[in-house]
C-alpha positions in Angstrom: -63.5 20.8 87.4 -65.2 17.4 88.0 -68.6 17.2 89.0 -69.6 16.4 92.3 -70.3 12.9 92.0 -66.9 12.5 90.5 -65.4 13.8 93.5 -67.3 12.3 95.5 -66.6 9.2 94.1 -62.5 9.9 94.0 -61.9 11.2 97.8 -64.2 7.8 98.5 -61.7 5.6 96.4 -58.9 7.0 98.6 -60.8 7.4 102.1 -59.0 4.8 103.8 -55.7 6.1 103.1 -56.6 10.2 103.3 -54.8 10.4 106.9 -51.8 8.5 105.8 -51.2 10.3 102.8 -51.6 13.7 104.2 -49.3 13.1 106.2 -46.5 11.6 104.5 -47.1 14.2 101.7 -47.0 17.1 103.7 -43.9 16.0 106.1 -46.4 16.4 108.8 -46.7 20.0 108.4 -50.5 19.1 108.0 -50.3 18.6 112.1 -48.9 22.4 111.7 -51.6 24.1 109.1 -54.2 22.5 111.3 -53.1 24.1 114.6 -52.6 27.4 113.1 -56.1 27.2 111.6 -58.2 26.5 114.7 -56.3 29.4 116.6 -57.3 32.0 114.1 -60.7 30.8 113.7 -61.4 32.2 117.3 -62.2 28.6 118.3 -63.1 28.8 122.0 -65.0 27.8 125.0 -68.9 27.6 124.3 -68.5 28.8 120.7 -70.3 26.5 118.1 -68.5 26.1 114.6 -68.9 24.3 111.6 -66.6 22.3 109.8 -67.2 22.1 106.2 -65.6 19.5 104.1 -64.2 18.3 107.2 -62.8 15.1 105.6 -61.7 12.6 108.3 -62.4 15.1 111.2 -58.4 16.3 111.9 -59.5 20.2 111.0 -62.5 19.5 113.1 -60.1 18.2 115.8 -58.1 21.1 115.6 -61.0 23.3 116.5 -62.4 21.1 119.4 -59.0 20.9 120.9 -59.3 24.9 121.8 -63.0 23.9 123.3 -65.2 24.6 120.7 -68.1 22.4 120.3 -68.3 21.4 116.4 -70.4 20.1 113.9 -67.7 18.1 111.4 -69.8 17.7 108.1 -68.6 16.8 104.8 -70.0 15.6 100.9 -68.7 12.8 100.8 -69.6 10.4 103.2 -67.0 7.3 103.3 -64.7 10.3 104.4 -66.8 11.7 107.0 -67.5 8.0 108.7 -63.6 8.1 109.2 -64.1 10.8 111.8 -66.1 9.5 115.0 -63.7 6.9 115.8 -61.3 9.4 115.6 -63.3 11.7 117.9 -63.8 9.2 120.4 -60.2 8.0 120.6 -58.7 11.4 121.3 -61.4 12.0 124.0 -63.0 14.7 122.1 -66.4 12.8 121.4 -69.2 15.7 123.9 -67.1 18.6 121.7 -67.6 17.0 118.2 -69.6 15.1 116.4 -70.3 13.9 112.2 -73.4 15.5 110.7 -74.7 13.7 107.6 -72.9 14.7 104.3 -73.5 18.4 103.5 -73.2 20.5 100.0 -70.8 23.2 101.0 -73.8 24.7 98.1 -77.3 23.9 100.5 -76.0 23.6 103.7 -78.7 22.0 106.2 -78.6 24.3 109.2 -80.7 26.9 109.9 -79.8 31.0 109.6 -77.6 32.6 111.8 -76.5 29.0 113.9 -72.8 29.6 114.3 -70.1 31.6 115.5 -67.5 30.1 113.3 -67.3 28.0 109.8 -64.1 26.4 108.7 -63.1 25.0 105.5 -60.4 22.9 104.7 -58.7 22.0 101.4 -62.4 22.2 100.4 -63.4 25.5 98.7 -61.4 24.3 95.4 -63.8 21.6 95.0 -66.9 23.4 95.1 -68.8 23.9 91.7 -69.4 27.6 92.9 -67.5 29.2 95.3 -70.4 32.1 94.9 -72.8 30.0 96.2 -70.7 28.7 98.9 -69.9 32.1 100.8 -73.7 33.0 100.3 -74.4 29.7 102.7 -71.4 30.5 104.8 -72.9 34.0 105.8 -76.4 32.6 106.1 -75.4 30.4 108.4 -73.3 32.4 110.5 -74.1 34.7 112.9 -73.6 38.1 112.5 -69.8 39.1 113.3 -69.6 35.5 113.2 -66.3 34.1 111.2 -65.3 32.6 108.3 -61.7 30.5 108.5 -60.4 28.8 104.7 -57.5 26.8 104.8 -56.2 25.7 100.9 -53.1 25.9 99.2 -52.3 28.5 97.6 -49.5 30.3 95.4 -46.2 30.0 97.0 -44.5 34.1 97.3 -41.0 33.1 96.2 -40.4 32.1 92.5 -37.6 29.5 93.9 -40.5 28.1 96.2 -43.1 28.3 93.6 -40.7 25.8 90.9 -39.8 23.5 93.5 -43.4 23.1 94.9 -44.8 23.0 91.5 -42.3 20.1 90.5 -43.4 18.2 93.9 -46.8 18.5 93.4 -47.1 17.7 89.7 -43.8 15.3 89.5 -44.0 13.0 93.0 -47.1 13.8 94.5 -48.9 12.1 91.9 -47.0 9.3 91.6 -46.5 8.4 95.4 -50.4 9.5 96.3 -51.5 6.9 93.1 -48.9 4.4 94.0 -50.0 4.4 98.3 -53.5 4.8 97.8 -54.3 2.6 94.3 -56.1 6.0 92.6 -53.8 8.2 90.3 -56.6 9.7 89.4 -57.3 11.6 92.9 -53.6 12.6 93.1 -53.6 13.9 89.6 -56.4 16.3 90.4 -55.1 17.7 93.4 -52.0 19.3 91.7 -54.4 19.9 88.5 -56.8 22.0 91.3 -54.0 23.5 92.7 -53.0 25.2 89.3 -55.9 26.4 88.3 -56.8 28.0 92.1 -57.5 31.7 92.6 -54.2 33.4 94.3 -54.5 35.1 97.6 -55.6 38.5 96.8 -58.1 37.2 94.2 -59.7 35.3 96.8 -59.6 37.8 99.1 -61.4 39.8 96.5 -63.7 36.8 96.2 -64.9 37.2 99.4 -65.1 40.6 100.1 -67.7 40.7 96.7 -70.0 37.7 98.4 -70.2 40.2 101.1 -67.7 39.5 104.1 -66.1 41.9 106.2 -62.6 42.4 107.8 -61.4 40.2 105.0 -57.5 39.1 105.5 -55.3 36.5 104.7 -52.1 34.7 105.8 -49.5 32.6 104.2 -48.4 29.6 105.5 -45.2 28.0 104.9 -44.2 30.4 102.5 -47.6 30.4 100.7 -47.8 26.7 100.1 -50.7 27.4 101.7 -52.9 30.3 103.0 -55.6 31.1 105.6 -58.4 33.4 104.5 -60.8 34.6 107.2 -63.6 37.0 106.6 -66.6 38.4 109.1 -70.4 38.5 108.9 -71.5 42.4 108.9 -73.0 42.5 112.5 -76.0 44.2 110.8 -76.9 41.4 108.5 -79.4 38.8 110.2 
């Protein structure tokens, strides 16, 4: 895996085309993952959550859109300045707002701050996951929750060769072509690969500590939401 300031440095190269590109690679079903994300989060009314690796803001978005107030946070910081106009445009500005770039590793919040953390398309680019879900229960609250949205490993073997000839065939080659940086567009489909399946994940998680650990596929397993719970009795 690159180090951070090499992905840092790639997702800035390709900041100004991120939304685009999601989109057009997906089909839009990005609009889709995103909605189904926030609603399983338990994002609500006068809940505070926090977005990690939030990107351009549209998981964060997602999550103010059910009323939650959100702090949209990310490492690399040409992404996250994408997000306020964003925020502001779709009316959404008192619900959410950009914190300054945060290691999903040493997140800057205090112990026991939030009801919910998200991640999105994020956890396969942290050096250690392990470290990672030891900051997301520290800074939840207890019974708070943890929501992970990231690709994953599709359930049908038909699904699994056609999406594994997208992603490593016309993904790169469009994503490089649009946004001028094969290199970001390589990686993704290289990350994909090499990406803990669904019930090792789950596993990951439930070692760190997490309760009520579960997961869902999405679109077949294309992708997959992972949500695990804060033991009430842990401060």
């Amino acid at each position: 895996m690159p180090e951070g300031k090499e992905i840092q440095r790639m997702f800035s190269g390709i900041a100004g085309k991120y939304d685009l590109l999601n989109h057009l690679l997906s089909m839009g079903t990005d609009f889709y993952w995103w909605r189904r994300m926030a609603r399983v989060s338990g994002a609500s009314k006068s809940r505070l959550f926090l977005d990690v690796a939030a990107g351009t803001g549209d998981s964060s978005i997602a999550l103010a859109r059910r009323g939650a107030e959100v702090v949209s946070t990310d490492f690399t910081f040409a992404m996250l300045a994408k997000g306020p106009e964003k925020f502001s445009r779709k009316g959404l500005r008192p619900l959410v707002w950009a914190s300054a770039g945060a290691d999903a590793q040493a997140l800057p919040f205090w112990a026991g701050t939030f009801d919910g953390v998200t991640i999105c398309y994020g956890i396969r680019n942290v050096e250690s996951r392990a470290k990672a879900y030891r900051e997301f229960l520290r800074v939840l609250k207890p019974g708070g929750q943890l929501t992970i949205l990231e690709f994953s490993r599709p359930r049908w073997v038909w699904l699994r060769g056609l999406y594994g000839w997208y992603s490593q065939v016309v993904l790169p080659r469009l994503g490089g072509w649009i946004s001028g940086d094969s290199s970001a567009y390589t990686y993704l489909p290289e990350s994909i690969r090499s990406f803990p399946d669904q019930e090792t994940l789950a596993r990951e998680l439930e070692k760190a500590g997490f309760e009520k650990v579960a997961w869902k596929n999405l679109t077949g397993g294309i992708a997959a939401l992972h949500l695990g719970s804060k033991p009430l009795s842990q401060a």
